[in-house]
DSSP file (Angstrom, degrees, kcal/mol; ACC not computed):
  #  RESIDUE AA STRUCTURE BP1 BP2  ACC     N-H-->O    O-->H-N    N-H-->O    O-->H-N    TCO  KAPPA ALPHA  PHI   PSI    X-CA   Y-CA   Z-CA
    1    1 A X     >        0   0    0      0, 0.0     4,-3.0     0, 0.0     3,-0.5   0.000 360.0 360.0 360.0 150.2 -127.2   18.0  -65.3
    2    2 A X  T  4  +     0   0    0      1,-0.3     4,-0.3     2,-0.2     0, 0.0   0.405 360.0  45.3 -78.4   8.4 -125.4   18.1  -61.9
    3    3 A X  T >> S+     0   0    0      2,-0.1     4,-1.7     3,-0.1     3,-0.7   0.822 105.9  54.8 -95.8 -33.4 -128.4   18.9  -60.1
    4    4 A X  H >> S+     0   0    0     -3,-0.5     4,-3.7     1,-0.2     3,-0.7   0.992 115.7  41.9 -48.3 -79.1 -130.7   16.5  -61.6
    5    5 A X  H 3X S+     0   0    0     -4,-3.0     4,-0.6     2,-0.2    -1,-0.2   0.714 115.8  47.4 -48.7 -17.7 -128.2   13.9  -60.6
    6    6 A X  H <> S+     0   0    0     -3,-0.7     4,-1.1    -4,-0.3    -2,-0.2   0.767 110.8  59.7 -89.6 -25.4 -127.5   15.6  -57.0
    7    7 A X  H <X S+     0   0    0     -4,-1.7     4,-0.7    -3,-0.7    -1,-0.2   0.821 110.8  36.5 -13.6 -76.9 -131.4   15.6  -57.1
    8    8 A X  H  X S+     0   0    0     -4,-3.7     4,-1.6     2,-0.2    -2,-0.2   0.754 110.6  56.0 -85.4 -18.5 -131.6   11.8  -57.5
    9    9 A X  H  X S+     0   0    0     -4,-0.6     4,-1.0    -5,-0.5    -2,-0.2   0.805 109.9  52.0 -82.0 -18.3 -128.7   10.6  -55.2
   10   10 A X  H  X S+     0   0    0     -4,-1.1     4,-0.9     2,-0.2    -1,-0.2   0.737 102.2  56.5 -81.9 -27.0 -130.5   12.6  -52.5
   11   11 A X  H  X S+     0   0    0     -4,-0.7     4,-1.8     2,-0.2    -2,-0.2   0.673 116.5  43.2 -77.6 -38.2 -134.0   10.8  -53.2
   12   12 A X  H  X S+     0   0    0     -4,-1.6     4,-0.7     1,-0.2    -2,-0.2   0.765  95.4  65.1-113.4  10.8 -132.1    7.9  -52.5
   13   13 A X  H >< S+     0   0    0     -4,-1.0     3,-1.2     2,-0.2     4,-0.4   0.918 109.1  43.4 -50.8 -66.1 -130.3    8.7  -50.0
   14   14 A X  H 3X S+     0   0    0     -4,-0.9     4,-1.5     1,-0.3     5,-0.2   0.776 104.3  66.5 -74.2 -27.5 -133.8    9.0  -48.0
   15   15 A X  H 3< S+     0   0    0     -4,-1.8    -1,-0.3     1,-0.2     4,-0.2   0.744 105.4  40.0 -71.4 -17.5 -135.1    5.9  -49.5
   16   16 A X  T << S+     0   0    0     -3,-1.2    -1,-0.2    -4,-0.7    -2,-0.2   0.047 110.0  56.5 -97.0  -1.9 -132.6    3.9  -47.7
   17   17 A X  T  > S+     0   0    0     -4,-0.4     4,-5.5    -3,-0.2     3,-0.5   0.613 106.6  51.8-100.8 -31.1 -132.7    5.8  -44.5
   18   18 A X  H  X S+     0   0    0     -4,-1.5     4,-0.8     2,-0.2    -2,-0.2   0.960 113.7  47.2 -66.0 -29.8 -136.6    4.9  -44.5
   19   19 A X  H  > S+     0   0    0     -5,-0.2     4,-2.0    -4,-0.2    -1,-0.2   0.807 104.4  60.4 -59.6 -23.1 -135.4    1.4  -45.0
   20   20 A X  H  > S+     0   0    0     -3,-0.5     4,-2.1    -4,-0.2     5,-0.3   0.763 111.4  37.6 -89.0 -45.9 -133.0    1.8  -42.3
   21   21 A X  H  X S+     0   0    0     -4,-5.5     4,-1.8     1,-0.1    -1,-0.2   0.798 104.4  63.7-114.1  28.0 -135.6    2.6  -39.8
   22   22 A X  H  X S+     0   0    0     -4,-0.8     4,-3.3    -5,-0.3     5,-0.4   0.935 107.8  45.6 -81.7 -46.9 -138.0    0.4  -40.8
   23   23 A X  H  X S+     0   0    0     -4,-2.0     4,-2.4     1,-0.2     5,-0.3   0.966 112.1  50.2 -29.1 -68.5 -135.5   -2.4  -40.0
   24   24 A X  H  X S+     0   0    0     -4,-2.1     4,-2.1     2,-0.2     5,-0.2   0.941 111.1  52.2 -42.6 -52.5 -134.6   -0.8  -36.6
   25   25 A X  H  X S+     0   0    0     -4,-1.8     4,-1.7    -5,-0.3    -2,-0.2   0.921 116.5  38.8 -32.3 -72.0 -138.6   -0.6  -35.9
   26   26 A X  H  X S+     0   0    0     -4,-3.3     4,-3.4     1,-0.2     3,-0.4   0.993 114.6  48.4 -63.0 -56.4 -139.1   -4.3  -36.6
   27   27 A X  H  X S+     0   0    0     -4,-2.4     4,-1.8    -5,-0.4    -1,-0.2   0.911 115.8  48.5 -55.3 -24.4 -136.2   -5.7  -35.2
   28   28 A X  H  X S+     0   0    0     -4,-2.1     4,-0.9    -5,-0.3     5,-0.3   0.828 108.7  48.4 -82.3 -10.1 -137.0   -3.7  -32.2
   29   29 A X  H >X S+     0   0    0     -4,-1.7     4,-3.4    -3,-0.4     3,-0.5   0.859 106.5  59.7 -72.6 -13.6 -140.5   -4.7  -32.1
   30   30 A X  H 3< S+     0   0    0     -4,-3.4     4,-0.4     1,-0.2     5,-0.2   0.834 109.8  51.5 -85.9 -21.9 -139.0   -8.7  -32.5
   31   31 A X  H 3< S+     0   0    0     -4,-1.8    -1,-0.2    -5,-0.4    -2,-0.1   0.692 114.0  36.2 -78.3 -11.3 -137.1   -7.8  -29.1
   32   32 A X  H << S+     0   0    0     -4,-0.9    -2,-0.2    -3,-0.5    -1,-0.1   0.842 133.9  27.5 -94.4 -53.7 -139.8   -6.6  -27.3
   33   33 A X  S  < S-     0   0    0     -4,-3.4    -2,-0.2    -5,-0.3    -1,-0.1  -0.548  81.2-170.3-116.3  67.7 -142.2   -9.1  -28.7
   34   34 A X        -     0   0    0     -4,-0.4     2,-0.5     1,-0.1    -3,-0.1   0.257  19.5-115.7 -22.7 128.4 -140.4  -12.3  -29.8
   35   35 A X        -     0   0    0     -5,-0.2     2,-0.7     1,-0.0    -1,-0.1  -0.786  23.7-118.7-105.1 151.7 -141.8  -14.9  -31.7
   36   36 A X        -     0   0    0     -2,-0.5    -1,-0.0     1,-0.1    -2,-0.0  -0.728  15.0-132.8-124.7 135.2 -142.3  -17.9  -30.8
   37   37 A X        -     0   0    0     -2,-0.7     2,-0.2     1,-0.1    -1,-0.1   0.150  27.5-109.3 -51.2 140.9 -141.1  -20.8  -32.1
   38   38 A X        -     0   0    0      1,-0.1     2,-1.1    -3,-0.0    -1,-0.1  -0.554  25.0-122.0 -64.4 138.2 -143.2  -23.7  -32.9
   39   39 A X        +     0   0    0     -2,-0.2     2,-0.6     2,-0.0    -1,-0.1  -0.635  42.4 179.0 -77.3  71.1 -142.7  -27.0  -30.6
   40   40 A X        -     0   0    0     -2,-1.1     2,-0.7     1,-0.0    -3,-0.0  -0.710  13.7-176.3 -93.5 122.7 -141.7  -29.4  -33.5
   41   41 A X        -     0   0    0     -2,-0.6     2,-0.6     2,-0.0    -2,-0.0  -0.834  17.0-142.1-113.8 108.2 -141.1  -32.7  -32.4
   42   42 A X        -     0   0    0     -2,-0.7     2,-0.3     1,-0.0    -2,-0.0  -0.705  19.8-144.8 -89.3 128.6 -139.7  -35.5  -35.7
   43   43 A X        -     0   0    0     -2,-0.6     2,-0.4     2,-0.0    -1,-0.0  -0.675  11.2-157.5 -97.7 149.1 -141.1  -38.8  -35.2
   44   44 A X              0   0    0     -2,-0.3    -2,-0.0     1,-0.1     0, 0.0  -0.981 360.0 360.0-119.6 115.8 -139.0  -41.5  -36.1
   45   45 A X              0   0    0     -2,-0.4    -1,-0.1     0, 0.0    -2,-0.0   0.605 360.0 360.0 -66.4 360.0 -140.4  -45.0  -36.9
């Protein structure tokens, strides 16, 4: 039925905006609080 389906396109509609600001969230937390890279040094014989 064409509610059923409007029903589900709307459920996922909101599941990709909750994705959307879980992305924004992290990436803003990675700006605020970087991580930081390890100091790897390749040894060479």
């Amino acid at each position: 039925m064409v509610i059923d389906e409007a029903r589900s396109l709307i459920r996922q509609r909101n599941e990709i905006e909750a994705q959307a600001d879980d992305l924004l969230r992290h990436s803003q937390d990675y700006r605020t609080h970087p991580v930081k890279t390890a100091d790897v040094r390749i040894r060479r014989p």
